[in-house]
C-alpha positions as CSV (number, residue, x, y, z in Angstrom):
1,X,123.6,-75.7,-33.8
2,X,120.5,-77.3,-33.5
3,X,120.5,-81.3,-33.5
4,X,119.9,-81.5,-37.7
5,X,122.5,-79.3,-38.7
6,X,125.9,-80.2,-40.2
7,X,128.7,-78.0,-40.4
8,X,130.2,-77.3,-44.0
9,X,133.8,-76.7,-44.4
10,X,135.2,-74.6,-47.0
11,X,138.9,-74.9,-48.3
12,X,140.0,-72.4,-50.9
13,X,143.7,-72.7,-51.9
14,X,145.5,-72.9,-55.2
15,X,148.0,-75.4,-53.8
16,X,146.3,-78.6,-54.6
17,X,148.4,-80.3,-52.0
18,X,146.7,-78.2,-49.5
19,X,143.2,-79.0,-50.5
20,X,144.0,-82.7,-50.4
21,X,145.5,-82.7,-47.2
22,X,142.5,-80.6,-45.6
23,X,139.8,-83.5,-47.1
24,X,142.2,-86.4,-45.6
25,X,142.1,-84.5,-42.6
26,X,138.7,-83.7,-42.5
27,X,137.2,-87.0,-43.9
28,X,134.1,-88.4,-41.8
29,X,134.0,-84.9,-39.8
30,X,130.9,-83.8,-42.5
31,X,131.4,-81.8,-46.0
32,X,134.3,-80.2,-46.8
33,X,133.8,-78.2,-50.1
34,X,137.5,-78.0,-51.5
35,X,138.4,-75.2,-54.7
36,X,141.3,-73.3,-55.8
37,X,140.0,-70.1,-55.8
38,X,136.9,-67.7,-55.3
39,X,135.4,-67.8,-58.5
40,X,135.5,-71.1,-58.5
41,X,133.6,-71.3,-55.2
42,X,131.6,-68.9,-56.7
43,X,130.4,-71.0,-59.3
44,X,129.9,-74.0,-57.5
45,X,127.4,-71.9,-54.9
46,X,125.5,-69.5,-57.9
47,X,126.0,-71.9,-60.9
48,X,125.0,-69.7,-64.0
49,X,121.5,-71.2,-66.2
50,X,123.5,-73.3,-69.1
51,X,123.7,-71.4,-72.7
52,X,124.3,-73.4,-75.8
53,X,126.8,-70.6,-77.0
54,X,128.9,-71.3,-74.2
55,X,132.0,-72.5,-74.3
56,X,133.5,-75.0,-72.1
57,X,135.7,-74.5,-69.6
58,X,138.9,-76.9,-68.5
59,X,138.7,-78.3,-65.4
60,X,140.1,-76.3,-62.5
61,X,142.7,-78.3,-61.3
62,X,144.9,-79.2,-64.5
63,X,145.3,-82.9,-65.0
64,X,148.6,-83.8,-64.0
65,X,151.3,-83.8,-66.8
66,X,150.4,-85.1,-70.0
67,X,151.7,-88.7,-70.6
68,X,152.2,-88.8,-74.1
69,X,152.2,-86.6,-77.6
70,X,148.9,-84.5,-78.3
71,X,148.2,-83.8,-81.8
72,X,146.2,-81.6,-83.4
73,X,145.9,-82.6,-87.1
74,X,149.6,-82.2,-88.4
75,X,150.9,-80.5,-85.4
76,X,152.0,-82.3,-82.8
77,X,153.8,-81.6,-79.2
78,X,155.5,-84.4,-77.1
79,X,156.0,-82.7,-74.1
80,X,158.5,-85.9,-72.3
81,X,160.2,-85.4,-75.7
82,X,160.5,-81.2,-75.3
83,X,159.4,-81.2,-79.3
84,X,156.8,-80.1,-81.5
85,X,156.3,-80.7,-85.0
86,X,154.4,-79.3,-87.7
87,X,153.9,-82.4,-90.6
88,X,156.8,-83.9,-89.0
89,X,159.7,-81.1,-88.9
90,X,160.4,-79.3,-85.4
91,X,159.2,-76.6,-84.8
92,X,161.4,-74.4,-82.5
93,X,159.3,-73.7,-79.4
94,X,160.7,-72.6,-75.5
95,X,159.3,-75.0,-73.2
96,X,156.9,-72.4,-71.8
97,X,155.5,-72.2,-75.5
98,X,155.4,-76.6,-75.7
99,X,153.8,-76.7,-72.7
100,X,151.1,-73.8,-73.2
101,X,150.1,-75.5,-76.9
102,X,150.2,-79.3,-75.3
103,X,147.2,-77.5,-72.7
104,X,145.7,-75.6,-75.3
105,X,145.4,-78.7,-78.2
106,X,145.3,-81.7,-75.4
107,X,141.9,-82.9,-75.6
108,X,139.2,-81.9,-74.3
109,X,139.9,-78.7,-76.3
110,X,138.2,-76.4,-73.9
111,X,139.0,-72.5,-72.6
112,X,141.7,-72.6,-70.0
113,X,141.2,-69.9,-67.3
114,X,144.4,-68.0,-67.0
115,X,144.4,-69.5,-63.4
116,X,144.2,-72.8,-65.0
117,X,147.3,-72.2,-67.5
118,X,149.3,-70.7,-64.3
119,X,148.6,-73.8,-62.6
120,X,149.4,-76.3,-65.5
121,X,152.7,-74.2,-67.3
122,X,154.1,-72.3,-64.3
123,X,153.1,-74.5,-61.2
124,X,152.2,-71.7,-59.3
125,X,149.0,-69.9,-58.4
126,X,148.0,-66.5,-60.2
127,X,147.9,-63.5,-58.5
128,X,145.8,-61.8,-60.9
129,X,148.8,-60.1,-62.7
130,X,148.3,-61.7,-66.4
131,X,151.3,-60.2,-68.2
132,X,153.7,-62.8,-68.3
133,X,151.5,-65.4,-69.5
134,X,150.0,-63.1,-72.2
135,X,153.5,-62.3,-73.6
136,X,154.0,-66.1,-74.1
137,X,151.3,-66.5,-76.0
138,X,152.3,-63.1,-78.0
139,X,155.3,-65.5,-78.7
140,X,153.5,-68.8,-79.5
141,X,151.0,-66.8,-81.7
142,X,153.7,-65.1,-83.9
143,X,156.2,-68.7,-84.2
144,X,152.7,-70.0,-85.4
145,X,151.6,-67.6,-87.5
146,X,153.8,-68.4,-90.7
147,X,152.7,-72.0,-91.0
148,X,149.5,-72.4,-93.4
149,X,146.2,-74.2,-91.9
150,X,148.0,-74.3,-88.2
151,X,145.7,-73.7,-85.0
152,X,145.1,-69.8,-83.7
153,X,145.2,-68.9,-80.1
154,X,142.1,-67.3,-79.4
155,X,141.3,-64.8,-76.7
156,X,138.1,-65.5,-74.8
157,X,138.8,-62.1,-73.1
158,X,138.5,-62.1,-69.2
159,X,138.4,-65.6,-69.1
160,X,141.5,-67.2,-70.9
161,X,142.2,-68.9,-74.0
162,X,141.0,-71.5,-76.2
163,X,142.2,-73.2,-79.7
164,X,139.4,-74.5,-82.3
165,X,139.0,-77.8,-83.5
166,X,141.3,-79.3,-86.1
167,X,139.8,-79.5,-89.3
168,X,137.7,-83.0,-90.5
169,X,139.5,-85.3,-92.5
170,X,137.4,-85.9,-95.9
């Protein structure tokens, strides 16, 4: 290396424990570029031109676990309470299911990567293999399904999914 240049470290793990402990380590040594996984790193080095149309994407790293109820309009899912309600009876949802709609309808609403939803529901990284968390939302979709004005699970395909915004009061 020549006297100007600065070495850049790169950290790519799914464990956000590791990532953490690799800036501590690393603080004051020069710039440590910390991400869970390739795409991400990916998009941090090639960022795409910004589109309008675009939809918004949930931070990488989850925040941790929601503190209180999220609501969307009359639906709402207390996830230190394990319920949900739809205007105000229970609706009977695993806790896989609770905590996949508390992501989806926790503000901001935004897409969640399937990594993302691995992350936040499962605590573990994904390895690509999205079966398991498509057949929960199968299951979410159809216990939701028979309630009137209720959000829908969208697909945004090879990227994740994403719920719309509740409806304006008038």
């Amino acid at each position: 290396m020549s006297g100007g240049e600065v070495p850049i470290v790169v950290c790519v793990s799914a464990d956000v424990s590791v990532r953490e402990r690799v800036v501590r380590q690393l603080d004051g040594v020069g710039p440590v570029v910390s991400c869970a996984d390739l795409t991400e790193l990916r998009a941090m080095l090639f960022p795409s031109p910004p589109r309008d149309e675009a939809p918004t994407v949930a931070p990488v790293t989850p925040p941790a676990e929601q503190q209180g109820p999220v609501s969307w309009g009359e639906l709402v899912v207390d996830p230190a309470g394990h319920v949900v309600t739809w205007c105000g009876e229970p609706l009977p949802l695993t806790r896989t299911e609770r905590e996949l709609l508390a992501r989806l309808i926790g503000p901001p609403l935004v897409v969640w990567s399937y990594e993302q939803l691995f992350a936040a529901v499962w605590s573990g990284a994904y390895l690509g293999d999205t079966a398991i968390l498509h057949s929960a939302v199968k299951r979410l979709r159809r216990k939701l399904r028979g309630l009137p004005g209720v959000p829908q699970v969208h697909t945004v395909r090879g990227v994740g999914y994403r719920i719309d915004p509740p409806p304006q009061s008038t």
